[in-house]
PQR file with spaces between the fields and no chain letter, atoms N, CA, C, O and H, PARSE charges and radii, in Angstrom:
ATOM       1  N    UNK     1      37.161    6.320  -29.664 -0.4000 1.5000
ATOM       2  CA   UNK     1      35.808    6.574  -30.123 -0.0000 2.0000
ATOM       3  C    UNK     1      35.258    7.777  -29.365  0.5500 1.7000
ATOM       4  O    UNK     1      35.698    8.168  -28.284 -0.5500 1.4000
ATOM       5  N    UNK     2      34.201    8.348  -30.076 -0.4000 1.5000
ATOM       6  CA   UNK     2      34.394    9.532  -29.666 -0.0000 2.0000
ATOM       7  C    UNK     2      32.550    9.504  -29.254  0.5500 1.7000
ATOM       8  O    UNK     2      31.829    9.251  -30.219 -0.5500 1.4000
ATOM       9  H    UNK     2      33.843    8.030  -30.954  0.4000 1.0000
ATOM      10  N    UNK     3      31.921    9.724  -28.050 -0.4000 1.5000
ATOM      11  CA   UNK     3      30.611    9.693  -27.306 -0.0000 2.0000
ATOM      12  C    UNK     3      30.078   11.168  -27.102  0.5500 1.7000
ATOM      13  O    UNK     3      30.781   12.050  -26.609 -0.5500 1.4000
ATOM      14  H    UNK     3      32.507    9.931  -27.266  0.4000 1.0000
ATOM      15  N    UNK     4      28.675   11.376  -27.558 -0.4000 1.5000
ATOM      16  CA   UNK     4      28.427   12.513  -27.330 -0.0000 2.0000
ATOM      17  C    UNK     4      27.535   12.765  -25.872  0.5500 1.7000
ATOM      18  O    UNK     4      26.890   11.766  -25.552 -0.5500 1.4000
ATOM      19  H    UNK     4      28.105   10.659  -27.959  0.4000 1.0000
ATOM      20  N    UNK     5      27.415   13.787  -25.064 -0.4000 1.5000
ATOM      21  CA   UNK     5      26.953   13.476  -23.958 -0.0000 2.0000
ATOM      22  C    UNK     5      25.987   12.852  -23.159  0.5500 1.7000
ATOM      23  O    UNK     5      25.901   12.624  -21.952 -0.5500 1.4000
ATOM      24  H    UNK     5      27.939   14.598  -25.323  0.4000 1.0000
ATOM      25  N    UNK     6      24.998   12.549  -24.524 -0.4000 1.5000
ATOM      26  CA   UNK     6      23.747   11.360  -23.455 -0.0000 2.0000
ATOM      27  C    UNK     6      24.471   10.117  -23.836  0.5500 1.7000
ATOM      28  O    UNK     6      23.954    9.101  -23.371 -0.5500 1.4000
ATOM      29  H    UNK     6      25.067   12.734  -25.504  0.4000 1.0000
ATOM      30  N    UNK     7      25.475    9.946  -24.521 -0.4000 1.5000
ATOM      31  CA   UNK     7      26.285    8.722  -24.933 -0.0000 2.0000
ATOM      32  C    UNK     7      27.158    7.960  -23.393  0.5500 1.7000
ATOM      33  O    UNK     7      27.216    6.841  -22.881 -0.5500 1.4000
ATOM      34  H    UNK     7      25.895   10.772  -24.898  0.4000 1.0000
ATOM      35  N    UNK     8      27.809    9.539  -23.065 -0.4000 1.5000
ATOM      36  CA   UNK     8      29.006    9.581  -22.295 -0.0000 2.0000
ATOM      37  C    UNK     8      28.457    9.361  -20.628  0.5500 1.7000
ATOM      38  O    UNK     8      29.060    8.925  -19.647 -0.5500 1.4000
ATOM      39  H    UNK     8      27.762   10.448  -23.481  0.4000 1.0000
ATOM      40  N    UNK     9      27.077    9.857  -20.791 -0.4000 1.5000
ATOM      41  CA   UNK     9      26.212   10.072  -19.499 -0.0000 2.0000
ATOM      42  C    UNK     9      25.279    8.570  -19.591  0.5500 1.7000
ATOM      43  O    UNK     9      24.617    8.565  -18.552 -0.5500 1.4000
ATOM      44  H    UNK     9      26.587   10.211  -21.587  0.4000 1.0000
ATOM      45  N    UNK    10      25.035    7.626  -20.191 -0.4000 1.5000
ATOM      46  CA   UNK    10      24.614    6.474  -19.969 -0.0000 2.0000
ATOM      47  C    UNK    10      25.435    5.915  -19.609  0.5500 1.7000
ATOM      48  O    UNK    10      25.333    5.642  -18.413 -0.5500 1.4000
ATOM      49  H    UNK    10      25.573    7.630  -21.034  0.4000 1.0000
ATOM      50  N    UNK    11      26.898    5.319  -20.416 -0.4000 1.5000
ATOM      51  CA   UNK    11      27.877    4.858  -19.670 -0.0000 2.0000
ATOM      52  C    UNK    11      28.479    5.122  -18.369  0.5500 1.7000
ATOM      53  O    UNK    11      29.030    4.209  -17.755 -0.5500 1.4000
ATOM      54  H    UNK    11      26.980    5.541  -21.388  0.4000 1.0000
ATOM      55  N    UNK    12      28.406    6.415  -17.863 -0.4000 1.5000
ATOM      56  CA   UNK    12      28.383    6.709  -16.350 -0.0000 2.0000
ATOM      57  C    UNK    12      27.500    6.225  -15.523  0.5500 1.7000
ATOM      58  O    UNK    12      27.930    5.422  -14.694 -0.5500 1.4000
ATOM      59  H    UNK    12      27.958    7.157  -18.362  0.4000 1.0000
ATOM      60  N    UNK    13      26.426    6.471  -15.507 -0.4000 1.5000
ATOM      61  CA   UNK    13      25.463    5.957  -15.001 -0.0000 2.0000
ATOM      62  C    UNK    13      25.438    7.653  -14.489  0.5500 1.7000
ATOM      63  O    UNK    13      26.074    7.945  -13.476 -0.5500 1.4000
ATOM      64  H    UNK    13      26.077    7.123  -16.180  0.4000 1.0000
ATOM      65  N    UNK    14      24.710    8.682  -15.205 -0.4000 1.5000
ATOM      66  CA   UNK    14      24.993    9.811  -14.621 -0.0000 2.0000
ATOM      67  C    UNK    14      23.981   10.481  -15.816  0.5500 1.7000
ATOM      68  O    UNK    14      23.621    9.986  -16.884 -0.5500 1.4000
ATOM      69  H    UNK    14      24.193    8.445  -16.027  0.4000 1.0000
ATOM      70  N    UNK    15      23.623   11.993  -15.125 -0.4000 1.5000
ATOM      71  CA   UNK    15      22.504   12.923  -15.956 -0.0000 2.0000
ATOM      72  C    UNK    15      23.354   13.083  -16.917  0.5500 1.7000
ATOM      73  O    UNK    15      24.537   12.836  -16.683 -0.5500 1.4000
ATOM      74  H    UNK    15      23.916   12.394  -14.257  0.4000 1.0000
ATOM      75  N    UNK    16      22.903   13.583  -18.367 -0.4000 1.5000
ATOM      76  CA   UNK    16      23.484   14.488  -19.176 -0.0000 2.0000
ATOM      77  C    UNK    16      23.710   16.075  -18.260  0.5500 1.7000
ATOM      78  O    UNK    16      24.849   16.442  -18.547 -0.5500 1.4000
ATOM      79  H    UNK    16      21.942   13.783  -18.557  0.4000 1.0000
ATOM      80  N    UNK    17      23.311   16.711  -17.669 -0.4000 1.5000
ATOM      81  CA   UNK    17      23.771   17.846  -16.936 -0.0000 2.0000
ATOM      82  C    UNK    17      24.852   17.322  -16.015  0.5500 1.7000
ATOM      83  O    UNK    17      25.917   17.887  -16.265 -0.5500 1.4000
ATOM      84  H    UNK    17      22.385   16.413  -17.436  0.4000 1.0000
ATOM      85  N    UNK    18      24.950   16.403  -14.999 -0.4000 1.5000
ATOM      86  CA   UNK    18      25.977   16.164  -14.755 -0.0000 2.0000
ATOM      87  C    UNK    18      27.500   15.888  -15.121  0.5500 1.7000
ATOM      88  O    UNK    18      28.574   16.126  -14.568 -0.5500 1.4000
ATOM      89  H    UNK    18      24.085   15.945  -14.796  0.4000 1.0000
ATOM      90  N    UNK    19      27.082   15.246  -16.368 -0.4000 1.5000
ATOM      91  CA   UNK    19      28.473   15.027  -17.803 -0.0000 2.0000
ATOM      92  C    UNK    19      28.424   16.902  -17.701  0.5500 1.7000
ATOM      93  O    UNK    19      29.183   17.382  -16.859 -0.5500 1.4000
ATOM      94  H    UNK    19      26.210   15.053  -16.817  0.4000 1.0000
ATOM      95  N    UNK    20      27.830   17.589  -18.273 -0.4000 1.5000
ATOM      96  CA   UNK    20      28.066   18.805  -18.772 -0.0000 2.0000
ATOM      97  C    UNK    20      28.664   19.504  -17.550  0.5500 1.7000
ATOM      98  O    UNK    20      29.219   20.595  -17.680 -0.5500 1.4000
ATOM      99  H    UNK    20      27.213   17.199  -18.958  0.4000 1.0000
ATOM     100  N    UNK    21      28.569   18.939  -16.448 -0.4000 1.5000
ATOM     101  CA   UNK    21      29.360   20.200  -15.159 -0.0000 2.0000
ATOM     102  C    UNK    21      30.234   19.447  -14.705  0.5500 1.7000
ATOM     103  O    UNK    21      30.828   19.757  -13.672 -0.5500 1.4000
ATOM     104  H    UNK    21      28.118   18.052  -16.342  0.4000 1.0000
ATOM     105  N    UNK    22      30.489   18.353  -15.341 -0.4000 1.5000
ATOM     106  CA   UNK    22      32.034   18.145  -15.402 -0.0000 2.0000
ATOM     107  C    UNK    22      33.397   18.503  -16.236  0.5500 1.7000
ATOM     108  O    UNK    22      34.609   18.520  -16.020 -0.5500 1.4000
ATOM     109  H    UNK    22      30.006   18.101  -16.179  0.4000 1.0000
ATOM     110  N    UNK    23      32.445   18.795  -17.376 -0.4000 1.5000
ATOM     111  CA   UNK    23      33.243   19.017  -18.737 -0.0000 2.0000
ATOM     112  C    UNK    23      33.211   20.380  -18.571  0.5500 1.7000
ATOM     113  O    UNK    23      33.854   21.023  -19.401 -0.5500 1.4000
ATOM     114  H    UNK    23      31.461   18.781  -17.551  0.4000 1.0000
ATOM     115  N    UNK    24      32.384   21.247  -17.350 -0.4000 1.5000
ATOM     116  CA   UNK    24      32.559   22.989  -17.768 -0.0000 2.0000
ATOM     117  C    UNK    24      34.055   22.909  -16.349  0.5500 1.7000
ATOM     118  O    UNK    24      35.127   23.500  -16.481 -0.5500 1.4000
ATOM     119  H    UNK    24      31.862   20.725  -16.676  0.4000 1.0000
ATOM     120  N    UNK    25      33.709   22.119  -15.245 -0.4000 1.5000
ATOM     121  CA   UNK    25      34.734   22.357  -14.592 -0.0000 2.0000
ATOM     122  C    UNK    25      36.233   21.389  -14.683  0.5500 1.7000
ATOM     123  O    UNK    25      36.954   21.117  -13.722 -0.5500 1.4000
ATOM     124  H    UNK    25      32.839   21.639  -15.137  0.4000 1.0000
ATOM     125  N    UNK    26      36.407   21.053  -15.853 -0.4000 1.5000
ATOM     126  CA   UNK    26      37.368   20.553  -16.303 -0.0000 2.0000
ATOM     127  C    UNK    26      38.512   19.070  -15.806  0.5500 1.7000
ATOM     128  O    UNK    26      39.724   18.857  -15.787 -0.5500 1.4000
ATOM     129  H    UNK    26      35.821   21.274  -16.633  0.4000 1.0000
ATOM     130  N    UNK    27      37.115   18.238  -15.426 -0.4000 1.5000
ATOM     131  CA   UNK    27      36.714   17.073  -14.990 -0.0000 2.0000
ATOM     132  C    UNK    27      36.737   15.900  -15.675  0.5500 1.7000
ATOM     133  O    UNK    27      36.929   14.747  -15.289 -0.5500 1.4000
ATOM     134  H    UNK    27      36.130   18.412  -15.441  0.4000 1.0000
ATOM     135  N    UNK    28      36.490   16.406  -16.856 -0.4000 1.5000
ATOM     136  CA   UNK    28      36.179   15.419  -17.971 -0.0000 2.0000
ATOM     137  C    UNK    28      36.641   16.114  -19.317  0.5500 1.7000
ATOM     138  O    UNK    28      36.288   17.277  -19.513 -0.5500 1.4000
ATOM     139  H    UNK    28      36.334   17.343  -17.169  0.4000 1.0000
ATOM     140  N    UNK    29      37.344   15.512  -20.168 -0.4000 1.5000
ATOM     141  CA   UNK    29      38.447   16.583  -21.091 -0.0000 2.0000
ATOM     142  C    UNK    29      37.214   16.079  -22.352  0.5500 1.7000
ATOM     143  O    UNK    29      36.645   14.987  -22.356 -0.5500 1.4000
ATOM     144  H    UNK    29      37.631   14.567  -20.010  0.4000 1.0000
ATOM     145  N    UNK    30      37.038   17.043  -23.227 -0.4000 1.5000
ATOM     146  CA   UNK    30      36.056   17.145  -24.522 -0.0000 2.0000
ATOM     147  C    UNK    30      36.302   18.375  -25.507  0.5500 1.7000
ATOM     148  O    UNK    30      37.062   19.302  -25.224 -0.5500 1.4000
ATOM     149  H    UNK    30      37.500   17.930  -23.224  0.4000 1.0000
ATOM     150  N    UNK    31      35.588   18.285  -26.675 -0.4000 1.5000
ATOM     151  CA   UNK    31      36.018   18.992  -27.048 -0.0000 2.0000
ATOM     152  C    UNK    31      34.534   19.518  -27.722  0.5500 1.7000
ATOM     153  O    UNK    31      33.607   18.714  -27.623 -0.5500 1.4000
ATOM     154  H    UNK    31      34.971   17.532  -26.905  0.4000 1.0000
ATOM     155  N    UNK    32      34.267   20.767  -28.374 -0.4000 1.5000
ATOM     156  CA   UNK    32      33.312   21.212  -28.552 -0.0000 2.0000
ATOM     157  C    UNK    32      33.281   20.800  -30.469  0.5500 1.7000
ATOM     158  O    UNK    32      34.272   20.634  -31.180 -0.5500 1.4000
ATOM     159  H    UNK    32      35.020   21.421  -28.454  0.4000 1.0000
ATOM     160  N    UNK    33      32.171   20.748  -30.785 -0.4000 1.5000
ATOM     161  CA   UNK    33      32.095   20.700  -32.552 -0.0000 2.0000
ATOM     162  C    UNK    33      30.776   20.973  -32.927  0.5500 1.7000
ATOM     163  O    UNK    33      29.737   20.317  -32.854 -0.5500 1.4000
ATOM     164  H    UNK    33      31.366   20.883  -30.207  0.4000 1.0000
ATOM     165  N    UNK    34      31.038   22.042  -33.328 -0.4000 1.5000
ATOM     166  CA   UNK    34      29.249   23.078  -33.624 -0.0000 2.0000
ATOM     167  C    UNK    34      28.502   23.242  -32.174  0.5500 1.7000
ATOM     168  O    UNK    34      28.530   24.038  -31.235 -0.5500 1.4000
ATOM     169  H    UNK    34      31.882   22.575  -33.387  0.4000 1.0000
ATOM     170  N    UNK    35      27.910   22.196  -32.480 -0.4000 1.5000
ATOM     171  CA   UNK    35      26.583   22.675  -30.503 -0.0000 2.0000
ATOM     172  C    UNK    35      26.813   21.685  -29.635  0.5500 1.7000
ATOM     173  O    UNK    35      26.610   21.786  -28.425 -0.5500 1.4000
ATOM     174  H    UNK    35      27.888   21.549  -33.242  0.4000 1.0000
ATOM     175  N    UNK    36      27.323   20.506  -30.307 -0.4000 1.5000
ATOM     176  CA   UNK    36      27.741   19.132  -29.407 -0.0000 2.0000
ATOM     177  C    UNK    36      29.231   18.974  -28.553  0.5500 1.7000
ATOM     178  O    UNK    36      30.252   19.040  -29.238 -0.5500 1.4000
ATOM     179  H    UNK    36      27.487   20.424  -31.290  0.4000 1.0000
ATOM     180  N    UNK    37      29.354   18.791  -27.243 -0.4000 1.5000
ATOM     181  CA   UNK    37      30.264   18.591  -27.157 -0.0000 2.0000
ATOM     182  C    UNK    37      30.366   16.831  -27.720  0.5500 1.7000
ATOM     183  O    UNK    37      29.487   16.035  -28.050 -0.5500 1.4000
ATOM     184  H    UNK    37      28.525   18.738  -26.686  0.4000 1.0000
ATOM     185  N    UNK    38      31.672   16.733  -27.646 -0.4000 1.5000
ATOM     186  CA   UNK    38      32.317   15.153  -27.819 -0.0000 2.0000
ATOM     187  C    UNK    38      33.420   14.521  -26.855  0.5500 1.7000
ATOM     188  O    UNK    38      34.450   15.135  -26.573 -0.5500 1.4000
ATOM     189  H    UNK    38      32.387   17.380  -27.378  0.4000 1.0000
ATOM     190  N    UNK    39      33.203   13.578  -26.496 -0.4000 1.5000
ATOM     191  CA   UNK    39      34.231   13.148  -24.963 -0.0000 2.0000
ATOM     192  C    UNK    39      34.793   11.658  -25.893  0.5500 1.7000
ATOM     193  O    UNK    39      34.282   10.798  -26.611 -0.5500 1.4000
ATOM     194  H    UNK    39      32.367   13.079  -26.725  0.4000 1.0000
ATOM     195  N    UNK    40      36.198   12.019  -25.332 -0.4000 1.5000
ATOM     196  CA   UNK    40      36.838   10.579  -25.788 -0.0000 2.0000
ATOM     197  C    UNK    40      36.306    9.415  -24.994  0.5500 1.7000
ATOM     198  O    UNK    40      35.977    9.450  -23.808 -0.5500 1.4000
ATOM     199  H    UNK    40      36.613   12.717  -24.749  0.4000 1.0000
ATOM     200  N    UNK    41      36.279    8.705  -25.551 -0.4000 1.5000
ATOM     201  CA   UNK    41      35.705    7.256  -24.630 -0.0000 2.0000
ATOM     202  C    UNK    41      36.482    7.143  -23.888  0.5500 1.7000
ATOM     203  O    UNK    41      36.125    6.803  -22.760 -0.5500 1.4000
ATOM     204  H    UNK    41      36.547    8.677  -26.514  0.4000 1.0000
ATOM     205  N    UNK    42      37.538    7.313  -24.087 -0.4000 1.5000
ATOM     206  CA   UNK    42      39.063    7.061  -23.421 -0.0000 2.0000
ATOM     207  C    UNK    42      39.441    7.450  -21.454  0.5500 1.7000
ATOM     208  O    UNK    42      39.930    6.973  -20.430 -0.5500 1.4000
ATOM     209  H    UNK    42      37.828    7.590  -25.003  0.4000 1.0000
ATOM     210  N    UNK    43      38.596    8.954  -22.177 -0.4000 1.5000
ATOM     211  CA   UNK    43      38.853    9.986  -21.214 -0.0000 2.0000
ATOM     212  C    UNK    43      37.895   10.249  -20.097  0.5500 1.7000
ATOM     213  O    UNK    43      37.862   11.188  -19.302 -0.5500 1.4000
ATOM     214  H    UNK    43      38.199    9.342  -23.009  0.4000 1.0000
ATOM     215  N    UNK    44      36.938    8.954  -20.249 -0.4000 1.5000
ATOM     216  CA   UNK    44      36.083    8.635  -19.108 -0.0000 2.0000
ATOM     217  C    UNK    44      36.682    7.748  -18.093  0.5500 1.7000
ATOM     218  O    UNK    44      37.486    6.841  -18.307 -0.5500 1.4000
ATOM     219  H    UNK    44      36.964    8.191  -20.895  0.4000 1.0000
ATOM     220  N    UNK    45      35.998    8.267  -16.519 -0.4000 1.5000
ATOM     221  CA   UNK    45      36.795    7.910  -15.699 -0.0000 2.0000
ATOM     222  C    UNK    45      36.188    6.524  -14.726  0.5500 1.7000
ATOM     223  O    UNK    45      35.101    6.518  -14.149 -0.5500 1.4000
ATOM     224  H    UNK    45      35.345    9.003  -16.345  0.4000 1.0000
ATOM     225  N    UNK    46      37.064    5.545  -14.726 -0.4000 1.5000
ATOM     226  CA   UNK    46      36.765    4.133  -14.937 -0.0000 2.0000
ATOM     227  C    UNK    46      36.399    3.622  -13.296  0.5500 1.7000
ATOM     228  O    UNK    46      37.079    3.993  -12.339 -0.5500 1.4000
ATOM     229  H    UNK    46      37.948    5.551  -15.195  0.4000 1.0000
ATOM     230  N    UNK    47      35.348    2.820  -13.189 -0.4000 1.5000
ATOM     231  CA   UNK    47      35.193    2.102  -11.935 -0.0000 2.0000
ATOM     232  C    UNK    47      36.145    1.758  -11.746  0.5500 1.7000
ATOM     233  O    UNK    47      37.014    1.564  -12.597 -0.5500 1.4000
ATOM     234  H    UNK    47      34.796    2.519  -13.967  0.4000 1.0000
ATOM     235  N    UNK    48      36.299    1.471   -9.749 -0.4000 1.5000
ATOM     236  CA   UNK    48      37.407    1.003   -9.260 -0.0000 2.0000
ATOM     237  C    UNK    48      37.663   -0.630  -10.278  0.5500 1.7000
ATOM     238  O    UNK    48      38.738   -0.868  -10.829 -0.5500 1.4000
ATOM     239  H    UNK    48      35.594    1.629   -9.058  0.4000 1.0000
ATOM     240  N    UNK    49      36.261   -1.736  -10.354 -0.4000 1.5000
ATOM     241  CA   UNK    49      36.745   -2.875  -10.679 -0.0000 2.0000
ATOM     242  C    UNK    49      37.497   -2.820  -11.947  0.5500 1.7000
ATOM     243  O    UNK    49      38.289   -3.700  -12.285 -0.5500 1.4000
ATOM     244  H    UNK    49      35.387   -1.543   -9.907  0.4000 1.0000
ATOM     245  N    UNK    50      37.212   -1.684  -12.695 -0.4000 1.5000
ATOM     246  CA   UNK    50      38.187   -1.595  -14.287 -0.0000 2.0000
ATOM     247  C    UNK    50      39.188   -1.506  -14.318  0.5500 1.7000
ATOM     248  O    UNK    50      39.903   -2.004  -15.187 -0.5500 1.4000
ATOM     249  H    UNK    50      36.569   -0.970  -12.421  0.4000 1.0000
ATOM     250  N    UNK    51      39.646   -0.687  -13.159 -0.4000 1.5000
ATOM     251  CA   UNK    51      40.983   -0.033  -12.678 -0.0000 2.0000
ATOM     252  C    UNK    51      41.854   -1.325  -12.246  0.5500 1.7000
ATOM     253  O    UNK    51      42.888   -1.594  -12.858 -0.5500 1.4000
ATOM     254  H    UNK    51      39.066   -0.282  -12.453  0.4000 1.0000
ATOM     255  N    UNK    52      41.324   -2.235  -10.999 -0.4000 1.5000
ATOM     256  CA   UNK    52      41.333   -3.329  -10.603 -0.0000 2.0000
ATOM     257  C    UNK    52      42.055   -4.352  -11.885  0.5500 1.7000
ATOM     258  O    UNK    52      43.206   -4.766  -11.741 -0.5500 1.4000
ATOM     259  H    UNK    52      40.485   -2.017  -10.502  0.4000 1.0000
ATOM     260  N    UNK    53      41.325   -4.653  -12.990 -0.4000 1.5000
ATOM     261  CA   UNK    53      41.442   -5.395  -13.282 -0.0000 2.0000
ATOM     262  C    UNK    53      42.522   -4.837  -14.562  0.5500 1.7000
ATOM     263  O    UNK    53      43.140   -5.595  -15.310 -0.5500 1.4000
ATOM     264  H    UNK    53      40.391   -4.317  -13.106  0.4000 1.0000
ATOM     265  N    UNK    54      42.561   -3.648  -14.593 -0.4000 1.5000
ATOM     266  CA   UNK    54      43.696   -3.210  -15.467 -0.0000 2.0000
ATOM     267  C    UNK    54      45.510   -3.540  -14.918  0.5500 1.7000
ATOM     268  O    UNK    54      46.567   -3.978  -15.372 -0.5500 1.4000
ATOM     269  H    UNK    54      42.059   -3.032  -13.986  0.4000 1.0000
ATOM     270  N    UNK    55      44.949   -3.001  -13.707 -0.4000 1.5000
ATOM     271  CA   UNK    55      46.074   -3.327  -12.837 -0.0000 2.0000
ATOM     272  C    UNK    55      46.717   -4.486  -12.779  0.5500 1.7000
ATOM     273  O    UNK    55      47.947   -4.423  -12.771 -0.5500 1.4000
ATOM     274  H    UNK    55      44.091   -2.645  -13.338  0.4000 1.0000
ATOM     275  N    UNK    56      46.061   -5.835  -12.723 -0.4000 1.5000
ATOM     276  CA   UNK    56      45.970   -6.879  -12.986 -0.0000 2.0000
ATOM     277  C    UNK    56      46.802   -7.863  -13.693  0.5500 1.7000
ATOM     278  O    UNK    56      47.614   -8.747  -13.419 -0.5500 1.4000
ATOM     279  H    UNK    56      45.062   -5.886  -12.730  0.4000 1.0000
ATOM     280  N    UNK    57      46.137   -7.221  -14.926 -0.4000 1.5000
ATOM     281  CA   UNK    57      46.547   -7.126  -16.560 -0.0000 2.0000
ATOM     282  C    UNK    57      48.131   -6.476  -16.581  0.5500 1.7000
ATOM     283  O    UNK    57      48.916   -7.420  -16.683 -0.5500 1.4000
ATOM     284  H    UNK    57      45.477   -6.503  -15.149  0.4000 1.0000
ATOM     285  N    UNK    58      48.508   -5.793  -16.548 -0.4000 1.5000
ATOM     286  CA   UNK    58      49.691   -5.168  -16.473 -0.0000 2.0000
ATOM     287  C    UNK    58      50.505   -5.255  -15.372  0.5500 1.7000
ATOM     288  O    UNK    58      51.536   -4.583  -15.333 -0.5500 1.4000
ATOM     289  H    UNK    58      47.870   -5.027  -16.466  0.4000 1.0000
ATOM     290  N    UNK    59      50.143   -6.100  -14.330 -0.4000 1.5000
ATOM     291  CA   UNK    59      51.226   -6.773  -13.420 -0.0000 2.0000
ATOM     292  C    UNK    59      51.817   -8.137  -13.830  0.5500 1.7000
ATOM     293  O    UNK    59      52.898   -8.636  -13.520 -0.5500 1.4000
ATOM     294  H    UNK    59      49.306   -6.645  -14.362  0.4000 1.0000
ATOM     295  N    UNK    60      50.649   -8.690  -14.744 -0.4000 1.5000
ATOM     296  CA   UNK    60      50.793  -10.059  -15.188 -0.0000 2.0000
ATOM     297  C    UNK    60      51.836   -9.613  -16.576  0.5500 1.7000
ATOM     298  O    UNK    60      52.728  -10.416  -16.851 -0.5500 1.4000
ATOM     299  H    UNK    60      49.771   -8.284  -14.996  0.4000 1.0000
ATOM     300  N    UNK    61      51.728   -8.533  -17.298 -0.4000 1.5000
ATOM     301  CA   UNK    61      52.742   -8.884  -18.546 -0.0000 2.0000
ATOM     302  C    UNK    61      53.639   -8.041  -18.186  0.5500 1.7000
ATOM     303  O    UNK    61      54.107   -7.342  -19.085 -0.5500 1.4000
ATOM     304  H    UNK    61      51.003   -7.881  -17.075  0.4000 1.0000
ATOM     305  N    UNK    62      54.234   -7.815  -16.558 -0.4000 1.5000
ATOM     306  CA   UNK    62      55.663   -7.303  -16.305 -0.0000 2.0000
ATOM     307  C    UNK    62      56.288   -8.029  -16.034  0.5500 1.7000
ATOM     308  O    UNK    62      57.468   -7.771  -15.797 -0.5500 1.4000
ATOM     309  H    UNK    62      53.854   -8.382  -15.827  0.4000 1.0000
C-alpha cells in the first residue's frame, strides 16, 4: 500500500518535513507522481518491538 507523506509521517510519529528529509537523503525509498511523493508502507522503518516480534515469528516457523 502505498502512503502519501502526512500518511507516512503519522504512522512515524514524525513531521511531514521530517518524512521529506528523509526521502531527499535517501532514508526512506519513494517515489515521486506529479507533486506527491508516495512511500511504500513496506518501506517504512519498523520499531524495535515490530522487529522483535517479527523475529519471533520466523524463529517459530524454522
Amino acid at each position: 500500500m502505498e502512503l502519501t507523506v502526512d500518511q507516512a509521517a503519522a504512522k512515524l510519529g514524525m513531521t511531514e518535513r521530517q518524512v521529506r528529509y528523509l526521502i531527499k537523503r535517501g532514508s526512506l525509498a519513494a517515489r515521486k507522481r506529479g507533486k506527491r511523493w508516495l512511500i511504500d508502507s513496506d518501506a517504512l522503518p519498523r520499531s524495535k518491538g515490530q522487529q522483535e516480534a517479527e523475529d519471533a515469528r520466523n524463529a517459530n516457523c524454522a
